[in-house]
C-alpha positions as CSV (number, residue, x, y, z in Angstrom):
1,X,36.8,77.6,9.8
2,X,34.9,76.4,7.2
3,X,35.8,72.5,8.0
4,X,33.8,73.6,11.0
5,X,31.4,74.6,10.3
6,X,30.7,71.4,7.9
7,X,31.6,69.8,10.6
8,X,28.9,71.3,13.2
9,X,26.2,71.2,10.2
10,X,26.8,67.6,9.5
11,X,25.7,66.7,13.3
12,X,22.9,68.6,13.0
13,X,21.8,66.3,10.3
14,X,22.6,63.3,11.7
15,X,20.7,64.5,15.0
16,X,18.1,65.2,12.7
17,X,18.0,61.8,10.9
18,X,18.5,60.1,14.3
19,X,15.1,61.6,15.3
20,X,13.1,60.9,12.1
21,X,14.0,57.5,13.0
22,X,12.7,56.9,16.2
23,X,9.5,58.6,14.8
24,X,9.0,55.8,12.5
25,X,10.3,53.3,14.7
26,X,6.9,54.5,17.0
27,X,4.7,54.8,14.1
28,X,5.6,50.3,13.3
29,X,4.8,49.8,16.5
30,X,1.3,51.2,17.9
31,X,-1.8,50.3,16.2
32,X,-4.3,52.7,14.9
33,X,-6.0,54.9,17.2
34,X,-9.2,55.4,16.9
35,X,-11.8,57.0,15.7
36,X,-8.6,59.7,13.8
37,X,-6.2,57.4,12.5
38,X,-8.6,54.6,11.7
39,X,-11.1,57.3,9.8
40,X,-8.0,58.9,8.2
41,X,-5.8,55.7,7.3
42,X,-8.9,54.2,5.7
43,X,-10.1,57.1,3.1
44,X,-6.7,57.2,1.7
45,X,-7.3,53.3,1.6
46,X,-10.7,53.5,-0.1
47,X,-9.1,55.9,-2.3
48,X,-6.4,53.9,-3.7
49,X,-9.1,51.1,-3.8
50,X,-11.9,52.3,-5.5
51,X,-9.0,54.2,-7.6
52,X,-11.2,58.1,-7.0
53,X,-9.0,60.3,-6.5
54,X,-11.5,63.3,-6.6
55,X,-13.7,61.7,-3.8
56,X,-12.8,61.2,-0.3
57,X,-14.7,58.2,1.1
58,X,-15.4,56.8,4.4
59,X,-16.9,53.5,4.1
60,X,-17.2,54.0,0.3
61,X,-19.9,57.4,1.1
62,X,-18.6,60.8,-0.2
63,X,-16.4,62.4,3.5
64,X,-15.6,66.5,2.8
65,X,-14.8,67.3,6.1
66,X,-11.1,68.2,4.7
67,X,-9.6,68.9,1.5
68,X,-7.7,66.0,0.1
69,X,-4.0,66.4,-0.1
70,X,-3.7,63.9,3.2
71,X,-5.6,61.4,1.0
72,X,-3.9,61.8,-1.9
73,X,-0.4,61.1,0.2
74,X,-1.5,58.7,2.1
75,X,-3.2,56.4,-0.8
76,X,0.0,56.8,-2.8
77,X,1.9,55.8,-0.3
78,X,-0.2,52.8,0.7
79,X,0.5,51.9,-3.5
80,X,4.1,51.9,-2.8
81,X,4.6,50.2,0.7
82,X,1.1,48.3,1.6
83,X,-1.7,48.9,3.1
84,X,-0.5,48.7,6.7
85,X,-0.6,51.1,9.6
86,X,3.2,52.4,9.2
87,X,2.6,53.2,5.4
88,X,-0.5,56.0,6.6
89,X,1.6,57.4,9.3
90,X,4.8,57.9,6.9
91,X,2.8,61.1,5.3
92,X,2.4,62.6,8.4
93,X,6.3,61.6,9.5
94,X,7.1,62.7,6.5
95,X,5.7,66.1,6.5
96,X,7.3,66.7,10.4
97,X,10.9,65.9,9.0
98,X,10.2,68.8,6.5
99,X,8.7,70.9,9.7
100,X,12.5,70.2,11.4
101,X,14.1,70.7,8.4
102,X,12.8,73.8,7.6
103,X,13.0,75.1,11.2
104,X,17.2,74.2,11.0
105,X,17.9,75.8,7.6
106,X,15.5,79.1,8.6
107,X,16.9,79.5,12.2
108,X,20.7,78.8,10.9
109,X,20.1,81.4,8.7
110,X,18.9,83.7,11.5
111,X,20.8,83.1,14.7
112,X,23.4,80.7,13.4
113,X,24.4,77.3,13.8
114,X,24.2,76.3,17.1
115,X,21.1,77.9,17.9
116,X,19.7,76.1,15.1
117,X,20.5,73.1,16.4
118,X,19.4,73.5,19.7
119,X,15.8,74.5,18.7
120,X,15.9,71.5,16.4
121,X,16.6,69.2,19.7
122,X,13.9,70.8,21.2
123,X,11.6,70.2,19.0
124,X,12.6,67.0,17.9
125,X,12.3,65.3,21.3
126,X,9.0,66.5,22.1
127,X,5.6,64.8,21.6
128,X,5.0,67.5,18.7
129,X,7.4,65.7,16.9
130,X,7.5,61.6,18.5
131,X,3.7,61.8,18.8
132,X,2.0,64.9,16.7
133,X,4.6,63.1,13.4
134,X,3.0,59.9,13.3
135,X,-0.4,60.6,14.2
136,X,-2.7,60.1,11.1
137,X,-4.4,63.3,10.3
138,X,-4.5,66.5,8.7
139,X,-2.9,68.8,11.9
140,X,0.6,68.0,11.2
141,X,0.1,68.4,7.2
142,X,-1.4,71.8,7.5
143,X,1.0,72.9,10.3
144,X,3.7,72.3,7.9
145,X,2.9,74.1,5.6
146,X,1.6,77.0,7.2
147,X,5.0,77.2,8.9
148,X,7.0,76.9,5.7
149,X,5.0,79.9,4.4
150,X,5.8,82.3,7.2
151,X,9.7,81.3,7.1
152,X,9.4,82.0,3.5
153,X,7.0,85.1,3.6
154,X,9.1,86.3,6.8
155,X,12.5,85.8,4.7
156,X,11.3,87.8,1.6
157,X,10.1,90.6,3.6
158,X,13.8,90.6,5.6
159,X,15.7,90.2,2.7
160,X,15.8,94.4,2.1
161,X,13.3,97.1,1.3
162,X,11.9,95.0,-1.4
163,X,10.8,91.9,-0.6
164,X,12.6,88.9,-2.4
165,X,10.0,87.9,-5.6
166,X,11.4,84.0,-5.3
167,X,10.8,83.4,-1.9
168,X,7.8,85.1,-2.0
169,X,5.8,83.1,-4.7
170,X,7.3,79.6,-2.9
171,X,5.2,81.3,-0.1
172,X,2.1,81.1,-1.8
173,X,3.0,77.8,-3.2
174,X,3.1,76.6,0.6
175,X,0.1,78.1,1.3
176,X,-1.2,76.3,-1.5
177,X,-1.0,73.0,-0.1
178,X,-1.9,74.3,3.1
179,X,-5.2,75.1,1.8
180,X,-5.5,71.9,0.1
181,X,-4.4,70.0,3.9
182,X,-7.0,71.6,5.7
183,X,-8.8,74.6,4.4
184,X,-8.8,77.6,4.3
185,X,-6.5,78.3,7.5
186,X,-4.0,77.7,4.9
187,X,-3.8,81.0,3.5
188,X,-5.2,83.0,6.2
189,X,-2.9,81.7,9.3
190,X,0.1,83.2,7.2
191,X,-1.5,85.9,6.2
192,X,-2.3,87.0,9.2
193,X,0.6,86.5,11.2
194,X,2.9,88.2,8.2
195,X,0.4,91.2,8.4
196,X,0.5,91.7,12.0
197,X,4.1,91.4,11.9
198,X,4.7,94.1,9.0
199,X,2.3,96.5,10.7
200,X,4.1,96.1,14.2
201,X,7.6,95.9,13.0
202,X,7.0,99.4,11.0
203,X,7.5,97.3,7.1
204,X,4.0,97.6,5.7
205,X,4.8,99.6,3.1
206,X,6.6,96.4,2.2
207,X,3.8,94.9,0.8
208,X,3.4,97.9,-2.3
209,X,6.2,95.6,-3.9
210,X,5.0,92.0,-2.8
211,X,4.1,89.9,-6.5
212,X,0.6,89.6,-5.0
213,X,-0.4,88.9,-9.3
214,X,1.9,86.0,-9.9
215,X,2.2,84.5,-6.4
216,X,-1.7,84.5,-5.8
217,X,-2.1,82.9,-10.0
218,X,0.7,80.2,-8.6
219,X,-2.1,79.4,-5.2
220,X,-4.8,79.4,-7.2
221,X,-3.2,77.0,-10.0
222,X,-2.4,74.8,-7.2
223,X,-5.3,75.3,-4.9
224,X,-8.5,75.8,-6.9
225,X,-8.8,73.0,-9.6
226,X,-9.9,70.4,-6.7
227,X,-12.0,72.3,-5.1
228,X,-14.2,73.3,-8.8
229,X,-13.7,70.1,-9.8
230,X,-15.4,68.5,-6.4
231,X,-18.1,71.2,-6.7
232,X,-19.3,70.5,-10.4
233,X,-19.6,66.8,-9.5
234,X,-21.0,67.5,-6.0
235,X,-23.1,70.6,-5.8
236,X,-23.4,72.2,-2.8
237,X,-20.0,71.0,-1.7
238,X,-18.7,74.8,-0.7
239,X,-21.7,75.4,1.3
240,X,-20.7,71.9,3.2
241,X,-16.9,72.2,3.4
242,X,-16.2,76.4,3.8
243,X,-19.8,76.9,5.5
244,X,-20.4,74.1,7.9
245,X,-16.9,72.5,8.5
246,X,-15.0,75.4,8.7
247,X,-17.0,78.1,9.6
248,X,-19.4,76.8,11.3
249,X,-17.0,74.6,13.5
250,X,-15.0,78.3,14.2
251,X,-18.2,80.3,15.3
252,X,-20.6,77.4,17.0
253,X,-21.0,76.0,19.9
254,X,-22.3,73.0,19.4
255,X,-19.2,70.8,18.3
256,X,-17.3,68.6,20.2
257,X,-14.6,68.9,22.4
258,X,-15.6,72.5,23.7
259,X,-12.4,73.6,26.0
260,X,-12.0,77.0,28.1
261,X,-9.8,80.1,27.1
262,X,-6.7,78.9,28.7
263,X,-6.6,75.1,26.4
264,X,-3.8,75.4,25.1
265,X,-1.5,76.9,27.5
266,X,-2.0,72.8,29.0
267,X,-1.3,71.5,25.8
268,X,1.9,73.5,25.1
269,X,3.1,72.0,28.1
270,X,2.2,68.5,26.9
271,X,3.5,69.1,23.6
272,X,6.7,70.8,24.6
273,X,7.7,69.3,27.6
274,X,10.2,70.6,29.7
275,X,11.5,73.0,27.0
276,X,8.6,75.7,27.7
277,X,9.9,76.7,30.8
278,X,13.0,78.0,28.5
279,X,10.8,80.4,26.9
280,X,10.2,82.4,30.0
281,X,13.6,83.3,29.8
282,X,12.6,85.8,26.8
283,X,9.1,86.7,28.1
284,X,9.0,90.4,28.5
285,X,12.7,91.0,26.5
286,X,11.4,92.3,23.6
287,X,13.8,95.1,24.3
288,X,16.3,93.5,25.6
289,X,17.0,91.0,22.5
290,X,19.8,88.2,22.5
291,X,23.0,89.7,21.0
292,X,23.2,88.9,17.4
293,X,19.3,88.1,16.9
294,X,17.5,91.0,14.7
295,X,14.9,92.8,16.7
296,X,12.6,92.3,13.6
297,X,13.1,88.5,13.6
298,X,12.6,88.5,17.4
299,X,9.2,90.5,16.6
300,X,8.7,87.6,14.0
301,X,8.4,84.7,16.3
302,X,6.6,86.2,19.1
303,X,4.1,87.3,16.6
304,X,3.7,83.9,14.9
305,X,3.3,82.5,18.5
306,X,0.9,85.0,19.7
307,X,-1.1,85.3,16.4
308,X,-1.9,81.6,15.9
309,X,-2.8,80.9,19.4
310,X,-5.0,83.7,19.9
311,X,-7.1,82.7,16.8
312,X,-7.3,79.0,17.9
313,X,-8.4,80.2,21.5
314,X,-11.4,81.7,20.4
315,X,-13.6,79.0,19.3
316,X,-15.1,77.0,21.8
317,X,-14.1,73.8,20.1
318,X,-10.4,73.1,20.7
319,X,-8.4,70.0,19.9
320,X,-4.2,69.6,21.0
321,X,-3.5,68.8,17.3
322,X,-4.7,72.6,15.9
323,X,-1.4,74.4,18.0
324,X,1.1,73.0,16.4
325,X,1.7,75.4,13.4
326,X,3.3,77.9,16.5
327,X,5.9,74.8,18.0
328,X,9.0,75.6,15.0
329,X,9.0,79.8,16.6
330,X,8.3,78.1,19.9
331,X,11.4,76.2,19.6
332,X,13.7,79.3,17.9
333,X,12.5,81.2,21.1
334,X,13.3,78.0,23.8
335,X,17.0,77.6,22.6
336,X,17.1,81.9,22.2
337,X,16.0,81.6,25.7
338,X,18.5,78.8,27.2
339,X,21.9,80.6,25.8
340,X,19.9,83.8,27.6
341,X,19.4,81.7,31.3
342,X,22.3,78.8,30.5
343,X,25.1,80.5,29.4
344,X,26.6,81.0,33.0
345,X,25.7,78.2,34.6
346,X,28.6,75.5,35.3
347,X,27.3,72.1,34.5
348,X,24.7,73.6,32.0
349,X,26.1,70.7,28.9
350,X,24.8,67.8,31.6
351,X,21.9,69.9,32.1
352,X,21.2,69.6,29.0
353,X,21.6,65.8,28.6
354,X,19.5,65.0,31.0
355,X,16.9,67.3,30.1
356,X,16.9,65.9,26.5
357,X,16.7,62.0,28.3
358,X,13.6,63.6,30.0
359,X,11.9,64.9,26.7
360,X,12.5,62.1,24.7
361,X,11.6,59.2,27.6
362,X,7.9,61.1,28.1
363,X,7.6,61.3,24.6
364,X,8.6,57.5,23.7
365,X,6.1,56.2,27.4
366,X,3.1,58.5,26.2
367,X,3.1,56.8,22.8
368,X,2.8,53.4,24.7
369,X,0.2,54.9,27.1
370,X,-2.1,55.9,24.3
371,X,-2.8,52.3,23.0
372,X,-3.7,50.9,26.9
373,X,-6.2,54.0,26.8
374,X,-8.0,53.7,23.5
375,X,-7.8,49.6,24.2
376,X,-11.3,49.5,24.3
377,X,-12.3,51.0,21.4
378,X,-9.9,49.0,19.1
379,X,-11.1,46.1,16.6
380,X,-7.4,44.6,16.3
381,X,-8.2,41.7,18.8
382,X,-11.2,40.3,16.2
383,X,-10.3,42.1,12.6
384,X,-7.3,39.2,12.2
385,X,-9.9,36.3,12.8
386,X,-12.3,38.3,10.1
387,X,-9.7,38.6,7.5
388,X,-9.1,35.0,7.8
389,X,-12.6,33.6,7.4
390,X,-14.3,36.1,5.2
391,X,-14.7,34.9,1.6
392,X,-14.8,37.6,-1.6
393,X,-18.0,39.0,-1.7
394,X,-19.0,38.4,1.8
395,X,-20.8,41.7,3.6
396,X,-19.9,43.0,6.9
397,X,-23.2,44.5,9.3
398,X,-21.8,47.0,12.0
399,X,-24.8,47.7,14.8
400,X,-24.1,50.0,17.9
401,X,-21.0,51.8,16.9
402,X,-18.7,52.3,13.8
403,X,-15.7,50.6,14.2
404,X,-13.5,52.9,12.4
405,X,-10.2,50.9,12.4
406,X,-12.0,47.7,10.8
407,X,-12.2,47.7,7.4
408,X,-8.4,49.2,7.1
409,X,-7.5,45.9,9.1
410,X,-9.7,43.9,7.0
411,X,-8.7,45.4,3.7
412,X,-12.7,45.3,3.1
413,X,-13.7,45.5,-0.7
414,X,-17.0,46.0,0.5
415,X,-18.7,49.0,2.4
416,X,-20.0,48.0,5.4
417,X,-23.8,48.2,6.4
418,X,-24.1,50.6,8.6
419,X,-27.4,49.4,11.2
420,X,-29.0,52.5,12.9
421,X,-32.5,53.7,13.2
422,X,-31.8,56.7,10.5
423,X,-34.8,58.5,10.2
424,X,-34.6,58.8,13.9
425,X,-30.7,59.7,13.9
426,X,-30.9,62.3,11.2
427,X,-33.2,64.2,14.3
428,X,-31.4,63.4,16.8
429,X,-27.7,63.2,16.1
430,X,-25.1,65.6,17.3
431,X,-21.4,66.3,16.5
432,X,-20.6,62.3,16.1
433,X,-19.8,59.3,13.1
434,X,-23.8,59.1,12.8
435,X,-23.6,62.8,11.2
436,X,-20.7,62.2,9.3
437,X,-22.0,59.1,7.6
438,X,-25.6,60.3,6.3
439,X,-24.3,63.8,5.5
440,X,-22.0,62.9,3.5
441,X,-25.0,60.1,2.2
442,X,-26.5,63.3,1.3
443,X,-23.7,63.6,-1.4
444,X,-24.3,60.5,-2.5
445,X,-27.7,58.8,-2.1
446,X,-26.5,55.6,-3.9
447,X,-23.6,55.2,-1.5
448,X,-25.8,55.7,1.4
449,X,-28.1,52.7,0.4
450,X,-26.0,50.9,3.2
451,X,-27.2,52.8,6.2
452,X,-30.3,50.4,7.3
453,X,-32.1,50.3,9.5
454,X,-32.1,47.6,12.4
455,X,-35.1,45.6,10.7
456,X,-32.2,44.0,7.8
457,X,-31.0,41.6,10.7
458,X,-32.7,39.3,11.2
459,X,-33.0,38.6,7.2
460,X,-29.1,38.9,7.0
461,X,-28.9,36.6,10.0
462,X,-30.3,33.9,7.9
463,X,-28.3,34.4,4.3
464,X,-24.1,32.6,4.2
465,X,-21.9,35.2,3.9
466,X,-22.6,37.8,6.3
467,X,-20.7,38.8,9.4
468,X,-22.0,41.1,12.3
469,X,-19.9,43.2,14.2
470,X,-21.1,44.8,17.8
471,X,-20.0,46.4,20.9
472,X,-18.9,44.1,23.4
473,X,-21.7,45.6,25.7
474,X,-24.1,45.9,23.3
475,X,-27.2,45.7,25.0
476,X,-30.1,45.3,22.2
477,X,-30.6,41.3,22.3
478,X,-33.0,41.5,19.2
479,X,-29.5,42.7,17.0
480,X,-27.9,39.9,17.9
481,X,-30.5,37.0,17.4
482,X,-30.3,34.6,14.6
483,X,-25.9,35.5,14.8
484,X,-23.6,32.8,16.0
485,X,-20.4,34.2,18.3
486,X,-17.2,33.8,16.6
487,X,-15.1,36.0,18.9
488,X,-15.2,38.3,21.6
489,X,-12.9,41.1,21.7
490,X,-12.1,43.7,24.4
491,X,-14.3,46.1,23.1
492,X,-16.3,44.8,20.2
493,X,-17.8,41.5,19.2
494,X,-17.6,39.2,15.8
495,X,-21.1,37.0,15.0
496,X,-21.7,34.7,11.4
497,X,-25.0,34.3,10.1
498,X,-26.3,31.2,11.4
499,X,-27.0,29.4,8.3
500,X,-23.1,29.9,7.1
501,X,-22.0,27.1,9.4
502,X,-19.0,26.3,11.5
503,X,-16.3,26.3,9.0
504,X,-13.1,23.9,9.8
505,X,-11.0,27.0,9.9
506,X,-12.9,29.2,13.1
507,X,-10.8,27.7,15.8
508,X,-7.6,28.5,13.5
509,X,-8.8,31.7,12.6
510,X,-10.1,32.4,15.8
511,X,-6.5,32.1,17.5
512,X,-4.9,34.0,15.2
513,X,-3.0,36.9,17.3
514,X,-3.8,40.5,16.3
């Protein structure tokens, strides 16, 4: 018995380890997306550069639209492997093999083995994990770790009628670095979705013997120091970060990306492919529980599902990436849900296969869609010919756009001039880069001395040593006089000052593939 059940745990491992994998297999081969992954990728760039840990940069200006933990990974990993593409995505990767691993060891615990197993498979060959894994920003990071606290929370609270002191203060520990991925959804998700839980499942008087004192001293060891810290240096920061950011973005309606109610019932059905329609299976069972499952763990999931997307519905900005803290119950309740509707049918092994062929195929073609989509909005096809030419020193003048993805490419020491008419923009400008450059300029008014305005130019156009970069479309002539073409991307455009000359490398430099 027991060489079996090594024997059953060690393919689970290996399934798992096969799936990690091809998530980093995807995450070498597409280039960043942009604006998230170039934005993302180049803080934690900035950060190992500059060597300021405290201070999340964009473009070398002060960027507190999240905490700093993805930073922090991502420029220590960058000091390790390179600054390259595949070095930013290995934090999120990362931190989606410890959502799998956490949903097998929890769900093992709970409903065995095999069921386990399944749920990993499920979520293992969907684009939560082949897409939402390597996708540079702070959704899988906080998702992590908001599941990790429930299991643990949820496991403390199940272990008898006093709730386990160990796994409870890991709990807060999770929730610790849930706060410091994304905010303060960190602690409140779990909160919530543990409360609801203990009130509906009859347990609240559970909580009378929780170690609220030490596991709330752990958070706020872990938590707080960052956050002070940030605030003495840059007054005002709470106001900014809890108030505008978080709040604000909850309650408004001015934001981006404004959805309907029913969001994210479409993007659980791009995220979890074919596996949803499992769940349906245990829609409306909630007394009529698989044999062997614990009505209270049942309750759990449900409520963790329910909770979670409820909250995340109710703003009227919506992005796919803020589900994904409910796909590890999601995936417990798909494989409760095919040994409900499966475990008759005949050929329900090949049913299987070819169901996991399906997941995994969309998964793998959608990654490859997403670069032909975003193609436009890329700087890879004229960043290579930059990086060759440009000398130490050298300054780079954007006008028309930000190209987020260039000075990771580039490895720029330099901030970029930023060319916009400012006074104008600071009126005018809604939820885009304009408003994330000069507020956080606000932070830092030395930084911000390289947002000009369009009348630097034509000066610049006449010094060596300065290089222009503009949409290919870009329609303002008076930009672009005095600046000699170099190349001419698919969606953005790379001029010299005229006085630099035509160096004997350009026509190199300028085939060099991206």
């Amino acid at each position: 018995m027991n060489k079996t059940i090594s024997s059953v745990s060690r393919t689970s491992w290996l399934a798992l380890a096969g799936l990690w994998v091809l998530l980093l297999c995807l995450a070498w081969v597409r280039p960043l997306a942009v604006p998230d992954e170039g934005r993302y990728a180049e803080v934690g760039r900035w950060m190992l550069q500059s060597g300021d840990w405290l201070t999340p940069r964009l473009n070398g200006i002060p960027f507190f639209h999240k905490p700093p933990l993805l930073h922090w990974l991502q420029a220590s990993s960058m000091a390790v492997f390179g600054q390259y593409a595949w070095a930013a995505r290995l934090v999120p990767a990362l931190n989606a093999g410890l959502m799998m691993v956490a949903l097998c060891l929890c769900a093992r615990h709970l409903s065995g083995e095999a069921t386990a197993r399944r749920a990993m498979v499920m979520l293992g060959t969907s684009l939560t994990f082949l897409a939402g894994g390597q996708y540079v920003n702070h959704d899988m990071l906080v998702a992590t770790w908001i599941g990790i606290a429930i299991w643990l929370f949820g496991l403390s609270f199940l272990h008898g009628d006093q709730p386990h002191p160990g796994l409870a203060r890991w709990g807060f520990v999770a929730c610790a670095l849930g706060v410091l991925s994304k905010g303060l959804i960190g602690l409140v998700l779990p909160g919530l979705v543990i409360f609801v839980w203990l009130l509906w499942t009859g347990q609240a008087r559970k909580m009378w013997r929780f170690p609220w004192f030490s596991g709330l001293l752990i958070f706020a060891v872990i938590a707080v120091p960052w956050f002070v810290l940030a605030q003495h240096k840059f007054p005002g920061l709470f106001d900014y970060l809890f108030g505008a950011q978080q709040f604000g973005r909850y309650t408004g309606t001015t934001f981006n990306n404004a959805q309907p109610w029913w969001f994210y019932g479409l993007a659980l059905l791009l995220l979890f492919g074919p596996w949803l329609f499992f769940i349906l299976a245990q829609v409306g069972r909630a007394r009529d529980v698989n044999p062997g499952i614990d009505r209270r763990v049942f309750s759990l999931m449900w409520v963790w599902v329910l909770a979670i997307a409820v909250f995340f519905s109710i703003p009227n900005s919506k992005l796919v990436g803020y589900i994904l803290p409910i796909m590890p119950p999601l995936a417990l309740i798909a494989a409760w849900g095919w040994e409900r509707a499966m475990a008759q049918v005949r050929h329900a092994a090949k049913i299987w296969t070819g169901l996991v062929i399906l997941s995994l195929s969309t998964a793998v073609i959608t990654n490859f869609m997403v670069e032909d989509v975003t193609r436009d909005r890329y700087t890879i096809d004229i960043a290579p010919t930059l990086a060759c030419l440009k000398q130490p020193g050298d300054t780079i003048y954007v006008v028309g756009g930000y190209p987020y993805d260039l000075p990771f490419l580039v490895h720029a020491e330099k901030q970029m001039v930023v060319v916009q008419d400012w006074p104008t923009v600071r009126k005018t400008a809604g939820d885009n880069w304009r408003r994330e450059l000069f507020e956080g300029a606000n932070f830092d008014a030395e930084a911000g001395q390289t947002l000009k305005t369009p009348d630097v130019l034509a000066p610049a156009s006449q010094q060596p040593g300065n290089w222009l970069v503009a949409p290919r479309k870009h329609d303002v002539k008076s930009d672009l006089q005095g600046w000699s073409l170099v190349k001419e991307g698919e969606g953005w455009s790379l001029y010299r000052s005229t006085l630099a000359g035509a160096s004997p490398g350009v026509a190199k430099c300028s085939s060099v593939a991206p």
